[in-house]
mmCIF entry with sequence, helices, sheets and N, C-alpha, C, O atoms, coordinates in Angstrom:
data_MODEL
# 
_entry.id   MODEL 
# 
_entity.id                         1 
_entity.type                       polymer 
_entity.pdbx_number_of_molecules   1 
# 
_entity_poly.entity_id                      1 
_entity_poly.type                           'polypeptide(L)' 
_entity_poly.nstd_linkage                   no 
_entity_poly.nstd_monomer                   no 
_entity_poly.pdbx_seq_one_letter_code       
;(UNK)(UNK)(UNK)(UNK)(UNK)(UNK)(UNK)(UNK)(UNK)(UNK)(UNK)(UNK)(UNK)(UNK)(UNK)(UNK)
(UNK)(UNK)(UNK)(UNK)(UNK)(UNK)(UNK)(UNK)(UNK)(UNK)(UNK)(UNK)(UNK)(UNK)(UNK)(UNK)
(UNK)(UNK)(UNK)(UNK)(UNK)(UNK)(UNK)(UNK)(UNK)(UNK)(UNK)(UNK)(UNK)(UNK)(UNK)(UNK)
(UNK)(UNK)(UNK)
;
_entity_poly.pdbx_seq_one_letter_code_can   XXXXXXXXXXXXXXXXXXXXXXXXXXXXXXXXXXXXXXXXXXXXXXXXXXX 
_entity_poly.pdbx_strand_id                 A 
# 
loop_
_entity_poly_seq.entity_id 
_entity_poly_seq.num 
_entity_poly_seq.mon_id 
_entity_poly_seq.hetero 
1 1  UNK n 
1 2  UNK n 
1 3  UNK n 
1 4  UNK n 
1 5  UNK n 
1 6  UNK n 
1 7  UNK n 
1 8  UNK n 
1 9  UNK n 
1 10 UNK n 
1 11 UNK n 
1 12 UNK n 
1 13 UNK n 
1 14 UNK n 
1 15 UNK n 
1 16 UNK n 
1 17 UNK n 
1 18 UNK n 
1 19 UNK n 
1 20 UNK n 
1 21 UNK n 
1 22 UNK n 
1 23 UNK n 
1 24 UNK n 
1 25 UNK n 
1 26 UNK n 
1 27 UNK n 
1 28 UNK n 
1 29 UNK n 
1 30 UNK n 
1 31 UNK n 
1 32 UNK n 
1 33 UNK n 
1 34 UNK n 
1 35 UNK n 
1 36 UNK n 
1 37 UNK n 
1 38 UNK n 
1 39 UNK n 
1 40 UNK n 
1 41 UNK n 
1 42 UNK n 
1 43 UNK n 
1 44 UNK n 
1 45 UNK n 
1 46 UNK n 
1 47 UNK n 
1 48 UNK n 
1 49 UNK n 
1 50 UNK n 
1 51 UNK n 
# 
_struct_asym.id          A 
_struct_asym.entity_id   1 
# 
loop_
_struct_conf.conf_type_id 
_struct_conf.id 
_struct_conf.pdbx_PDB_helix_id 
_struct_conf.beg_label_comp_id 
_struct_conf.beg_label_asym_id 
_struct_conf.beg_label_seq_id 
_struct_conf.pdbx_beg_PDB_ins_code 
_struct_conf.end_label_comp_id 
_struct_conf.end_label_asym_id 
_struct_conf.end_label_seq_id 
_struct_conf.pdbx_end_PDB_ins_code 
_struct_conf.beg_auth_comp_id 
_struct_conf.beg_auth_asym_id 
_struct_conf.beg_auth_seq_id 
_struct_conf.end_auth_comp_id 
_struct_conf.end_auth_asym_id 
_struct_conf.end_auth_seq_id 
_struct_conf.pdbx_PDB_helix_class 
_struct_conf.details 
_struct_conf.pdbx_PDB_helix_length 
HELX_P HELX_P1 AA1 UNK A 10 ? UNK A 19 ? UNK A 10 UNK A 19 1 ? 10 
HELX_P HELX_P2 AA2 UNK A 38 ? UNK A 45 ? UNK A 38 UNK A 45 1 ? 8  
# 
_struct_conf_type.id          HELX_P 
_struct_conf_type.criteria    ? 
_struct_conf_type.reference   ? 
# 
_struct_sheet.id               AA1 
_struct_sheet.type             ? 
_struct_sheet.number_strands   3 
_struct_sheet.details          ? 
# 
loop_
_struct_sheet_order.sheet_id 
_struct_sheet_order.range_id_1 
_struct_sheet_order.range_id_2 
_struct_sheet_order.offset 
_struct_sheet_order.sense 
AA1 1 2 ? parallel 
AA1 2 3 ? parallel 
# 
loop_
_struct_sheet_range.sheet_id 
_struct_sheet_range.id 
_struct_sheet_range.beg_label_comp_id 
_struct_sheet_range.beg_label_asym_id 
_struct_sheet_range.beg_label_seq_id 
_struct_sheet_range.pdbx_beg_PDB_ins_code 
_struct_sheet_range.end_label_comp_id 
_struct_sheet_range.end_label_asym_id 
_struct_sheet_range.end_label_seq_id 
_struct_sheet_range.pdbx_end_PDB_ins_code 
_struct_sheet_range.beg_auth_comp_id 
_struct_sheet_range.beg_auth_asym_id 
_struct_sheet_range.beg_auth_seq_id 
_struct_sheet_range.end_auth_comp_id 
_struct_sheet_range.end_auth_asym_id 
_struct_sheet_range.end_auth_seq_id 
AA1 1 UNK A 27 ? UNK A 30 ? UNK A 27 UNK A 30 
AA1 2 UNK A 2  ? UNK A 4  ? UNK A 2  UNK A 4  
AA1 3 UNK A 49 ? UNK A 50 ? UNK A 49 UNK A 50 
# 
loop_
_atom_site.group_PDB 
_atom_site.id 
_atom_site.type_symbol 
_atom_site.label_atom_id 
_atom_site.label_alt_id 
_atom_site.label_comp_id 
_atom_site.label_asym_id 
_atom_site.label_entity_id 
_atom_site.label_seq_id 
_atom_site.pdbx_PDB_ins_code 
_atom_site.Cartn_x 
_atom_site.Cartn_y 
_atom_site.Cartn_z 
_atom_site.occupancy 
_atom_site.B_iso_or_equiv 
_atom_site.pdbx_formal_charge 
_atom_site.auth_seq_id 
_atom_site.auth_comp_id 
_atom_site.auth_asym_id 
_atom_site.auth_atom_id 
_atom_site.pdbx_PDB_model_num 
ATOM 1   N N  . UNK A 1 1  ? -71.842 12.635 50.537 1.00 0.00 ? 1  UNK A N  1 
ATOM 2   C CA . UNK A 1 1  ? -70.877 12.209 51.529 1.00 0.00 ? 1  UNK A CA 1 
ATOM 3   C C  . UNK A 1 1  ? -69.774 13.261 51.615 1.00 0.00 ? 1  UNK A C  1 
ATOM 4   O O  . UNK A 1 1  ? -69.347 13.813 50.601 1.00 0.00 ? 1  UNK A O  1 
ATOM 5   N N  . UNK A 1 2  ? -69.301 13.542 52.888 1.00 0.00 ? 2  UNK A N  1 
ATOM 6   C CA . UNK A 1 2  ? -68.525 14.684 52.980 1.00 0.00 ? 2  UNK A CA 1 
ATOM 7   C C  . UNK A 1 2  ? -66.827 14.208 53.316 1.00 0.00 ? 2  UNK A C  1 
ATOM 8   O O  . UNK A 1 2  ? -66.575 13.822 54.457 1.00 0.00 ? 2  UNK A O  1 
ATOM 9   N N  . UNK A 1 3  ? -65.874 14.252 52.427 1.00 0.00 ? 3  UNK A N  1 
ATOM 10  C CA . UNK A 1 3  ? -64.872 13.522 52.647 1.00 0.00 ? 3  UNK A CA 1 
ATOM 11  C C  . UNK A 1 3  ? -63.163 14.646 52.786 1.00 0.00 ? 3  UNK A C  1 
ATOM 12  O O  . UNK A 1 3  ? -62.919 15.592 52.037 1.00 0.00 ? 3  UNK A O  1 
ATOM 13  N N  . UNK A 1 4  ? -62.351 14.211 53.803 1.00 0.00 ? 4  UNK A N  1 
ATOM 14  C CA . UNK A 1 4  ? -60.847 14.816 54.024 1.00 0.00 ? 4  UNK A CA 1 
ATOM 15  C C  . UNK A 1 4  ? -59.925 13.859 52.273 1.00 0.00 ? 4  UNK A C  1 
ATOM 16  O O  . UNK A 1 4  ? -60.010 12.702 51.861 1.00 0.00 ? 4  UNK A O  1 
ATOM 17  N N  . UNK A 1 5  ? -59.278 14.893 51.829 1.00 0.00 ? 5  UNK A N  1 
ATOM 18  C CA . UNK A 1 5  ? -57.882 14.375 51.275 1.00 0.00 ? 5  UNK A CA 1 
ATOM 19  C C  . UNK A 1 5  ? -56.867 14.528 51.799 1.00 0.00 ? 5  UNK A C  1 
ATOM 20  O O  . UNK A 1 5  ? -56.477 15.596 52.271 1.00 0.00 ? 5  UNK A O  1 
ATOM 21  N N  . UNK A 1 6  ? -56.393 13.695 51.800 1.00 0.00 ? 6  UNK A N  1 
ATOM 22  C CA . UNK A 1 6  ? -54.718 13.617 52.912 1.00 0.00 ? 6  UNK A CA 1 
ATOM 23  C C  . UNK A 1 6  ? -53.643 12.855 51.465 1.00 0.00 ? 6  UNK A C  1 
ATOM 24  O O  . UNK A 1 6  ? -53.578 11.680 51.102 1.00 0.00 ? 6  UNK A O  1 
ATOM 25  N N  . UNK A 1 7  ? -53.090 13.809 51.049 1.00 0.00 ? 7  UNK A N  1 
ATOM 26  C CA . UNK A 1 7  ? -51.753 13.119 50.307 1.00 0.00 ? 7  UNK A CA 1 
ATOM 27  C C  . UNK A 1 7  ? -50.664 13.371 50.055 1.00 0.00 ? 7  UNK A C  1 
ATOM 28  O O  . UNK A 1 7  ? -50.387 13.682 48.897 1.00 0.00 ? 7  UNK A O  1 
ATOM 29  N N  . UNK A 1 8  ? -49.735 13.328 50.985 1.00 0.00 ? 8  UNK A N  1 
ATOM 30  C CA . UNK A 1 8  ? -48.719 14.309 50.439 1.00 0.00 ? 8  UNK A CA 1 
ATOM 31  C C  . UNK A 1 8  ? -48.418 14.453 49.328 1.00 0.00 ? 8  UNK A C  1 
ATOM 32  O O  . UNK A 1 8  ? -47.811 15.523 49.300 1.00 0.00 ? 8  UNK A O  1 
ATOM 33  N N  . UNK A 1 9  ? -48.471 13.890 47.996 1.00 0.00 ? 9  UNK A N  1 
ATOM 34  C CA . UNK A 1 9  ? -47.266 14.499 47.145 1.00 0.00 ? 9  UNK A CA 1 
ATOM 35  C C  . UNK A 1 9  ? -49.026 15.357 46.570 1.00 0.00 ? 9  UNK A C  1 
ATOM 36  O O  . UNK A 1 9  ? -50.107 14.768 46.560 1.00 0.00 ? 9  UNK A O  1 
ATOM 37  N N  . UNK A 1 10 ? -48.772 16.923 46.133 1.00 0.00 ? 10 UNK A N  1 
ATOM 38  C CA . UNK A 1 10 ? -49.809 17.938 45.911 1.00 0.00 ? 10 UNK A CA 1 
ATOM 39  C C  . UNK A 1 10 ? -50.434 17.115 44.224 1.00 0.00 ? 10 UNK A C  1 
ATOM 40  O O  . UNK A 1 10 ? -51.540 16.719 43.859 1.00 0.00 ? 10 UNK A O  1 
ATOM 41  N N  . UNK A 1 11 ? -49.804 17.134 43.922 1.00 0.00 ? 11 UNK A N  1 
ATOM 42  C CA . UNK A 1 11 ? -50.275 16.503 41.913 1.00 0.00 ? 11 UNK A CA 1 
ATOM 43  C C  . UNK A 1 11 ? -51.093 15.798 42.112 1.00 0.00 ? 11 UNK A C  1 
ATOM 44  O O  . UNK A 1 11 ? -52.202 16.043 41.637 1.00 0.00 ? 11 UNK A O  1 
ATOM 45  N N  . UNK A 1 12 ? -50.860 14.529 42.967 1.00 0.00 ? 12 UNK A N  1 
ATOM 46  C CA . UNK A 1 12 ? -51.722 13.684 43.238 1.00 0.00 ? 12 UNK A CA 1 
ATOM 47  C C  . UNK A 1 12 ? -52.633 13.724 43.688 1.00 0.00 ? 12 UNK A C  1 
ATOM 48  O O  . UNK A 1 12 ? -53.663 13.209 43.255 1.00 0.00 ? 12 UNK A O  1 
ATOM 49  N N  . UNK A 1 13 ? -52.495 14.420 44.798 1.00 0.00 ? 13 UNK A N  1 
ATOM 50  C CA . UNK A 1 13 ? -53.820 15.153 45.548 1.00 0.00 ? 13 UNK A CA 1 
ATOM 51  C C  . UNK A 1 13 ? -55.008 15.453 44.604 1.00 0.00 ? 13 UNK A C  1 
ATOM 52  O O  . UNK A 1 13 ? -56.097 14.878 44.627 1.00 0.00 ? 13 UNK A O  1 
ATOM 53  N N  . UNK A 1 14 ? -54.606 16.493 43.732 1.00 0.00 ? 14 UNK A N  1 
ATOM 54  C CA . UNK A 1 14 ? -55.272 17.294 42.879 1.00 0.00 ? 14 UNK A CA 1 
ATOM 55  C C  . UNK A 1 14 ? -56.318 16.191 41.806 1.00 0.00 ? 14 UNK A C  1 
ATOM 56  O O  . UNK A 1 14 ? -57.542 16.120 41.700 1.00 0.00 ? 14 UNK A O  1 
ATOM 57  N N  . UNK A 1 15 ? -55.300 15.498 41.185 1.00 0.00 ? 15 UNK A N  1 
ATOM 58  C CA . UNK A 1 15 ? -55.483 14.259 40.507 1.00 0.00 ? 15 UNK A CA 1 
ATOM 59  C C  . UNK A 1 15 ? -56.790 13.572 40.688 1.00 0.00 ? 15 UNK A C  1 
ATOM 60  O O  . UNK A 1 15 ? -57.703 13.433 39.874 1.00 0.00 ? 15 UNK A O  1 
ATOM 61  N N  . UNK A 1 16 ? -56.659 13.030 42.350 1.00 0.00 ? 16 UNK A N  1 
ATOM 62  C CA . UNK A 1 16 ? -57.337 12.520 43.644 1.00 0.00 ? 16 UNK A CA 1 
ATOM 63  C C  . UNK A 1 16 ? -58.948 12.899 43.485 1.00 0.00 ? 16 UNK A C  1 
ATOM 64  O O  . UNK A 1 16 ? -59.967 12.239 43.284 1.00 0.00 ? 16 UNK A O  1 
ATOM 65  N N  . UNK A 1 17 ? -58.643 14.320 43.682 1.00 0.00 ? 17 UNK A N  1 
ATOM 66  C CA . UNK A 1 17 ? -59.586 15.089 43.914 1.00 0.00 ? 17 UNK A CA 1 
ATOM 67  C C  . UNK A 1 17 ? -60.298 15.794 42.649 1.00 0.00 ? 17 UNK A C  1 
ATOM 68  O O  . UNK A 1 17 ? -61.210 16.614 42.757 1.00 0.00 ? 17 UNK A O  1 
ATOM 69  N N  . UNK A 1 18 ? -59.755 15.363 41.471 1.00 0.00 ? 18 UNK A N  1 
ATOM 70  C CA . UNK A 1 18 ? -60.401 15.714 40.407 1.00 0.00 ? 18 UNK A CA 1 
ATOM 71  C C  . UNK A 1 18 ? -61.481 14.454 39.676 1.00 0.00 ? 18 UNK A C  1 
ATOM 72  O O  . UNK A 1 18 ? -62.469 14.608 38.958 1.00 0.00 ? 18 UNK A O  1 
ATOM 73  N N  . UNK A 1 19 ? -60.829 13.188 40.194 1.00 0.00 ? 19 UNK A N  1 
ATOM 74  C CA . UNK A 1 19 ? -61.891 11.727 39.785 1.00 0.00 ? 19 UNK A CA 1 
ATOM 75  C C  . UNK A 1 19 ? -62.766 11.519 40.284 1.00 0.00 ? 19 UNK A C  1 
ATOM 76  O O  . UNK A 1 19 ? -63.734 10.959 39.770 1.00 0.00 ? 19 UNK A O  1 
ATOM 77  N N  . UNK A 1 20 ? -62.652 12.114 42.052 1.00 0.00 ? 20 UNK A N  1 
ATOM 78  C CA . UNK A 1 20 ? -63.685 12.267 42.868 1.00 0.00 ? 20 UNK A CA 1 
ATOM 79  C C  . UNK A 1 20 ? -65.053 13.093 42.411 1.00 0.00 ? 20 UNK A C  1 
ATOM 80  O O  . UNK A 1 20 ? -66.217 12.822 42.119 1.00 0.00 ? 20 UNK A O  1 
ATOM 81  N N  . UNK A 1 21 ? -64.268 14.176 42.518 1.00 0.00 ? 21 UNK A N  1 
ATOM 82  C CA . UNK A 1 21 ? -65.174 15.131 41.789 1.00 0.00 ? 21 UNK A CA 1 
ATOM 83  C C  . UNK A 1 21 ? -66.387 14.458 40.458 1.00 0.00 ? 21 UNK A C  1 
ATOM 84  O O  . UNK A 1 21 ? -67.612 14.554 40.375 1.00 0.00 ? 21 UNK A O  1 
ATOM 85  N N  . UNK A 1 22 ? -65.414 13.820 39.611 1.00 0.00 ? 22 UNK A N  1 
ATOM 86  C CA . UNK A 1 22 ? -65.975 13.749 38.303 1.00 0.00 ? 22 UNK A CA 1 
ATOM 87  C C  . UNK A 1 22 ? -66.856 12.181 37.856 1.00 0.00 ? 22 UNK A C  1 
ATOM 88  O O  . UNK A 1 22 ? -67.440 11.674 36.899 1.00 0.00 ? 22 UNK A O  1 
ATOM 89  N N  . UNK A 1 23 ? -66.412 11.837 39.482 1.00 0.00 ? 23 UNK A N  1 
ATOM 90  C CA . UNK A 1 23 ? -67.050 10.215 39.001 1.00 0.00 ? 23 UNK A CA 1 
ATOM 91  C C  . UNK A 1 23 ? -68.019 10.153 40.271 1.00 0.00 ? 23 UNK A C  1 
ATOM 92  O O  . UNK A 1 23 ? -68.446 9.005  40.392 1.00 0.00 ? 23 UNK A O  1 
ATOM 93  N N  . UNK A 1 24 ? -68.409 10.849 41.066 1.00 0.00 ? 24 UNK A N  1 
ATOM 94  C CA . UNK A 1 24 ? -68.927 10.279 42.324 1.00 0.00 ? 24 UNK A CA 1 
ATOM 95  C C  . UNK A 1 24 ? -69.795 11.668 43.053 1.00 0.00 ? 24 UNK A C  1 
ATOM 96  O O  . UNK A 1 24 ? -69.509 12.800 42.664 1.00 0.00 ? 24 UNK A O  1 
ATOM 97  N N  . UNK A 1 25 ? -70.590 11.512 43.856 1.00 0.00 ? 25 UNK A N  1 
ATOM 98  C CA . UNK A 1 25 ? -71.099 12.756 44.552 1.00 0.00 ? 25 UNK A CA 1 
ATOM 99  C C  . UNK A 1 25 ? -70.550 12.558 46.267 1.00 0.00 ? 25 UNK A C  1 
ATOM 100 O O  . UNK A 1 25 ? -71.334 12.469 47.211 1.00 0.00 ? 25 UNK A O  1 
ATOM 101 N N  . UNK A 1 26 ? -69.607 12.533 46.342 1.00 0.00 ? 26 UNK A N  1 
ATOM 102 C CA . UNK A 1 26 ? -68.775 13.113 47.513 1.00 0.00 ? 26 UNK A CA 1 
ATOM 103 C C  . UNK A 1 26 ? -68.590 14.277 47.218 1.00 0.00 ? 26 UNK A C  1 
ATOM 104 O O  . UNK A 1 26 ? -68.736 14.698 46.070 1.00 0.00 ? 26 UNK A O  1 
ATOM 105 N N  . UNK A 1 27 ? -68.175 15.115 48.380 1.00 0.00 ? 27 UNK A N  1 
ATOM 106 C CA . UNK A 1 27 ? -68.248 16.335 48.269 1.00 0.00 ? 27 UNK A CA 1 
ATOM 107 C C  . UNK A 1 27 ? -66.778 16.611 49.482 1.00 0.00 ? 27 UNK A C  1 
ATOM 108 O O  . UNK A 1 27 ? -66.789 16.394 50.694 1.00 0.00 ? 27 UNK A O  1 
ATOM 109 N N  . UNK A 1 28 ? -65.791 17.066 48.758 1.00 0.00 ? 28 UNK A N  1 
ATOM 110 C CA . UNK A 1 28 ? -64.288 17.368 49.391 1.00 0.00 ? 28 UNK A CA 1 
ATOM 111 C C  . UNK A 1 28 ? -64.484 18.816 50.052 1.00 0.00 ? 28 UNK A C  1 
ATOM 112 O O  . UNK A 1 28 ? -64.729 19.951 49.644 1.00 0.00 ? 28 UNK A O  1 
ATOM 113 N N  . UNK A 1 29 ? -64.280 18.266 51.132 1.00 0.00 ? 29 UNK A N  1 
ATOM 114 C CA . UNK A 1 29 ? -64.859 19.497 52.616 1.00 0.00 ? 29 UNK A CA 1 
ATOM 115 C C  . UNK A 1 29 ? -63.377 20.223 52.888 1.00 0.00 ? 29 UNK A C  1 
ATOM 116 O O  . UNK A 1 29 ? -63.217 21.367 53.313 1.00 0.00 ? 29 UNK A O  1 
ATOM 117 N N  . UNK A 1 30 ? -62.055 19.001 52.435 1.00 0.00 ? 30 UNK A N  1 
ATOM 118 C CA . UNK A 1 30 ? -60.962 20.038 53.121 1.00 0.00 ? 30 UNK A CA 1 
ATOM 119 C C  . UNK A 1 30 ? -59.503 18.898 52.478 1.00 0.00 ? 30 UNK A C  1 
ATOM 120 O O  . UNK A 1 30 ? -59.725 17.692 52.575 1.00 0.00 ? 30 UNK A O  1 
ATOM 121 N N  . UNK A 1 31 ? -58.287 19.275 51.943 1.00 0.00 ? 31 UNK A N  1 
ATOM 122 C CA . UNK A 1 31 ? -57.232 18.786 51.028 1.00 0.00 ? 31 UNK A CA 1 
ATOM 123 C C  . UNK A 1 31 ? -56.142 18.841 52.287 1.00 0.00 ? 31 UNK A C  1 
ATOM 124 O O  . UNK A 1 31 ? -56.576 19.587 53.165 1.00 0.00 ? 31 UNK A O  1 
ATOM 125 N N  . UNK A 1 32 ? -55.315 18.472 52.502 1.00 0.00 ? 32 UNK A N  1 
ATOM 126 C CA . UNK A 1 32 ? -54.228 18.319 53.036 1.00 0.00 ? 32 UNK A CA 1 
ATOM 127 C C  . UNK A 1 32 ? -53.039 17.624 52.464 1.00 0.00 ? 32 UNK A C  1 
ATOM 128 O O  . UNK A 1 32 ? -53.172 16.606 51.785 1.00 0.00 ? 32 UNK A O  1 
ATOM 129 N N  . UNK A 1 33 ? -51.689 18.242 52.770 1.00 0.00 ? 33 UNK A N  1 
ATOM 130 C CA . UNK A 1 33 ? -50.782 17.699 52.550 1.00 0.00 ? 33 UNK A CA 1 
ATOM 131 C C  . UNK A 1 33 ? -49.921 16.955 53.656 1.00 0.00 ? 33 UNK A C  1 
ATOM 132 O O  . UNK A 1 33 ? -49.289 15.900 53.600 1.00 0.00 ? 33 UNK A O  1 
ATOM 133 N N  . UNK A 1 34 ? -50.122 17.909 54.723 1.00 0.00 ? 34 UNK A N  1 
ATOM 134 C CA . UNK A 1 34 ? -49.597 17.374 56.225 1.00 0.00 ? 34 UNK A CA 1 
ATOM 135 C C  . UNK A 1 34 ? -50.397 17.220 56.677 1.00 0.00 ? 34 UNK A C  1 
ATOM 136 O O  . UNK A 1 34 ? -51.478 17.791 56.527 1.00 0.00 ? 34 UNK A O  1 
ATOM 137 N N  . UNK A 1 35 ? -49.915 15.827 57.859 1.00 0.00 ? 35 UNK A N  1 
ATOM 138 C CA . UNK A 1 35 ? -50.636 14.753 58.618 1.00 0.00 ? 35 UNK A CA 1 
ATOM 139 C C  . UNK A 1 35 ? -51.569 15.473 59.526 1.00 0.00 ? 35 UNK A C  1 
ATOM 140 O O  . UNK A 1 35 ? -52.766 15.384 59.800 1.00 0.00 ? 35 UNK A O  1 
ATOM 141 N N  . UNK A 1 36 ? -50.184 16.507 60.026 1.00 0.00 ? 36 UNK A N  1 
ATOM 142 C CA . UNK A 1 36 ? -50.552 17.362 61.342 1.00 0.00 ? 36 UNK A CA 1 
ATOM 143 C C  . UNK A 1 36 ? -51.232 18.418 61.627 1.00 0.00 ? 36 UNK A C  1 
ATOM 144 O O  . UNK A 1 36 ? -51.309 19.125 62.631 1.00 0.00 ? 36 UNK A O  1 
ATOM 145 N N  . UNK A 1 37 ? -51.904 18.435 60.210 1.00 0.00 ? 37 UNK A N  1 
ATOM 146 C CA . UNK A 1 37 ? -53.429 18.961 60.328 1.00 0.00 ? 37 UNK A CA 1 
ATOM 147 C C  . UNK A 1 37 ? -54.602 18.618 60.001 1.00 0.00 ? 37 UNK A C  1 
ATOM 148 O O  . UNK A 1 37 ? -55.651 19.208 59.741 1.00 0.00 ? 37 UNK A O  1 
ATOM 149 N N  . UNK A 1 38 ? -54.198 17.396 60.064 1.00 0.00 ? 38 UNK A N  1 
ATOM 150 C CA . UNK A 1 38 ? -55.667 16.699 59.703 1.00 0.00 ? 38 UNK A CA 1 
ATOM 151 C C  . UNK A 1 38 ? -56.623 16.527 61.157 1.00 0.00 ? 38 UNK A C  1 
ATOM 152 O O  . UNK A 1 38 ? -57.819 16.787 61.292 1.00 0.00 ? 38 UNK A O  1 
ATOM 153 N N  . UNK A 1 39 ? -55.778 16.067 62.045 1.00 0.00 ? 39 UNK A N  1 
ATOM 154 C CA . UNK A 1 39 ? -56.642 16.072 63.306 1.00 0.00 ? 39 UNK A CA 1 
ATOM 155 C C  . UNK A 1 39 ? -57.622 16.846 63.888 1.00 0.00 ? 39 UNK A C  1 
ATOM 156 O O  . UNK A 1 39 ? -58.671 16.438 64.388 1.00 0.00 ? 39 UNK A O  1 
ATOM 157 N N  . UNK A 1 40 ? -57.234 17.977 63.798 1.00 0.00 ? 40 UNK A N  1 
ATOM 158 C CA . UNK A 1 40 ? -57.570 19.311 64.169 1.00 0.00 ? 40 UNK A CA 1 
ATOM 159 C C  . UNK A 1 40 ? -59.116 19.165 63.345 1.00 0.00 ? 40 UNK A C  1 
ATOM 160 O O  . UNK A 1 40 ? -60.233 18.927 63.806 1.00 0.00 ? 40 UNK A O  1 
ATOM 161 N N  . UNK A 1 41 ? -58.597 19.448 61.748 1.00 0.00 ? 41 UNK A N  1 
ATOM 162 C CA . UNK A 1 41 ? -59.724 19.471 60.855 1.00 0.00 ? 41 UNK A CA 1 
ATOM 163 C C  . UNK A 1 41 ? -61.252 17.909 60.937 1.00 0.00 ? 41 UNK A C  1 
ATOM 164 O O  . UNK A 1 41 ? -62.462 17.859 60.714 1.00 0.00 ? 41 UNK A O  1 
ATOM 165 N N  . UNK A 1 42 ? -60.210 16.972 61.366 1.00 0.00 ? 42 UNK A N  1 
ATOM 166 C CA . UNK A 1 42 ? -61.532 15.884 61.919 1.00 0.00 ? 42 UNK A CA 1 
ATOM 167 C C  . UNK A 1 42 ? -62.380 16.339 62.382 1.00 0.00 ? 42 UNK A C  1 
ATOM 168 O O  . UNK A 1 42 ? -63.528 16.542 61.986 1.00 0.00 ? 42 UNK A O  1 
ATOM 169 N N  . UNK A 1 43 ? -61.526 16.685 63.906 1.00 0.00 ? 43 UNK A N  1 
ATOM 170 C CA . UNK A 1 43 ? -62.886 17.191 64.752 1.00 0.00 ? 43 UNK A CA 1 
ATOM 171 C C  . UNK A 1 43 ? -63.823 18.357 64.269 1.00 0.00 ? 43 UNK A C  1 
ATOM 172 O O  . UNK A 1 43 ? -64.960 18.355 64.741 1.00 0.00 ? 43 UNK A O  1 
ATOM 173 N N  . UNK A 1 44 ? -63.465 19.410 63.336 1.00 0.00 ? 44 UNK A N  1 
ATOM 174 C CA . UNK A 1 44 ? -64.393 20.537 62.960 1.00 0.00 ? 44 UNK A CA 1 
ATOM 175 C C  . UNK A 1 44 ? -64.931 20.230 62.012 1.00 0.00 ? 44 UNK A C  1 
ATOM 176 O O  . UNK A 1 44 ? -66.098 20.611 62.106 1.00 0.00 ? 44 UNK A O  1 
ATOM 177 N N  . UNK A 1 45 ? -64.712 19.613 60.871 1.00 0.00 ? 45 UNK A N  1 
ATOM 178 C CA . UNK A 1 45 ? -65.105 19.698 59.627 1.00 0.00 ? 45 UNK A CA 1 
ATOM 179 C C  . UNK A 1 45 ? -66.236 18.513 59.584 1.00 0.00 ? 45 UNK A C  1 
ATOM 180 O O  . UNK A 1 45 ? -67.299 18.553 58.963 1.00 0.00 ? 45 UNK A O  1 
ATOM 181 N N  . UNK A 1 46 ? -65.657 17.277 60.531 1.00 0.00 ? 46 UNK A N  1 
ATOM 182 C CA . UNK A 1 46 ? -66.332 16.464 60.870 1.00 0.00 ? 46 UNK A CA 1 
ATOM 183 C C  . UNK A 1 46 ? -66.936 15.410 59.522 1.00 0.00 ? 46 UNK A C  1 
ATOM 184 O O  . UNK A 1 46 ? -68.085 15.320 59.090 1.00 0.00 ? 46 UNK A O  1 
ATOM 185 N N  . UNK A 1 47 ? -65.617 14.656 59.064 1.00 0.00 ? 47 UNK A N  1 
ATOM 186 C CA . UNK A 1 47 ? -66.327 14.446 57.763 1.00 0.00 ? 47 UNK A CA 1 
ATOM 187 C C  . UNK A 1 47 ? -66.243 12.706 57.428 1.00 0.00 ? 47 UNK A C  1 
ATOM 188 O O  . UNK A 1 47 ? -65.342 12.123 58.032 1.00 0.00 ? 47 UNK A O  1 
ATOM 189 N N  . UNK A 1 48 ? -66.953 12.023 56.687 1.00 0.00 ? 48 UNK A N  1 
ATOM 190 C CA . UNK A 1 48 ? -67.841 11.052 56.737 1.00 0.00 ? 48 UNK A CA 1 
ATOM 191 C C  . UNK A 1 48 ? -66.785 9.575  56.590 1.00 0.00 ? 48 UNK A C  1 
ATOM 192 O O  . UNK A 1 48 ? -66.996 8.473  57.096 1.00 0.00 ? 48 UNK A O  1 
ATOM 193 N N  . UNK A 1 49 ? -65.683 9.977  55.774 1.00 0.00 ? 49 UNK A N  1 
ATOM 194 C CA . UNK A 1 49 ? -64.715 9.530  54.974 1.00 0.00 ? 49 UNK A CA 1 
ATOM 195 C C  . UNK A 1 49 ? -63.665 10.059 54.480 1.00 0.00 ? 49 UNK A C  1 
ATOM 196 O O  . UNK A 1 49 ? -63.794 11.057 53.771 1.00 0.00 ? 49 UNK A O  1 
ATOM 197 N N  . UNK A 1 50 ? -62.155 9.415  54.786 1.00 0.00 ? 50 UNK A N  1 
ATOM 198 C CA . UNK A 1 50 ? -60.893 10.424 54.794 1.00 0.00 ? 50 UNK A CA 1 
ATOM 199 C C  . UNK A 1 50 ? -60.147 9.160  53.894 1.00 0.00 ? 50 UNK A C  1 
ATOM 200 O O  . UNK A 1 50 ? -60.035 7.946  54.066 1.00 0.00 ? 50 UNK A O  1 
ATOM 201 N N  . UNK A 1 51 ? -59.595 10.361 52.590 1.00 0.00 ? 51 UNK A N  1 
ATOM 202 C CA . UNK A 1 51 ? -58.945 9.370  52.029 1.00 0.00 ? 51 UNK A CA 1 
ATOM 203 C C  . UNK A 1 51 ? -57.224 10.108 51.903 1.00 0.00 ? 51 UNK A C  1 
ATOM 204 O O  . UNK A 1 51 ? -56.305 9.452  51.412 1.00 0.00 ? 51 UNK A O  1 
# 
């Protein structure tokens, strides 16, 4: 499964994206901190599940 992180505060993110990693086979296509690029990245990256 191909999934967006959206979180602002960065630690967490990382955090986020390290349990993902280590507990699950999703696969993190693209990290964000601002909102206002996530849109953009929807439409290209095109991904299954945005957390």
């Amino acid at each position: 499964m191909r999934a967006l992180l959206i979180i602002h505060d960065v630690t967490t993110l990382n955090r986020i994206e390290r349990m993902i990693k280590e507990t699950t086979n999703i696969h993190i296509i693209g990290k964000f901190t601002q909102s206002r690029h996530v849109l953009k990245a929807v439409k290209t990256m095109m991904p299954e599940v945005n957390f």
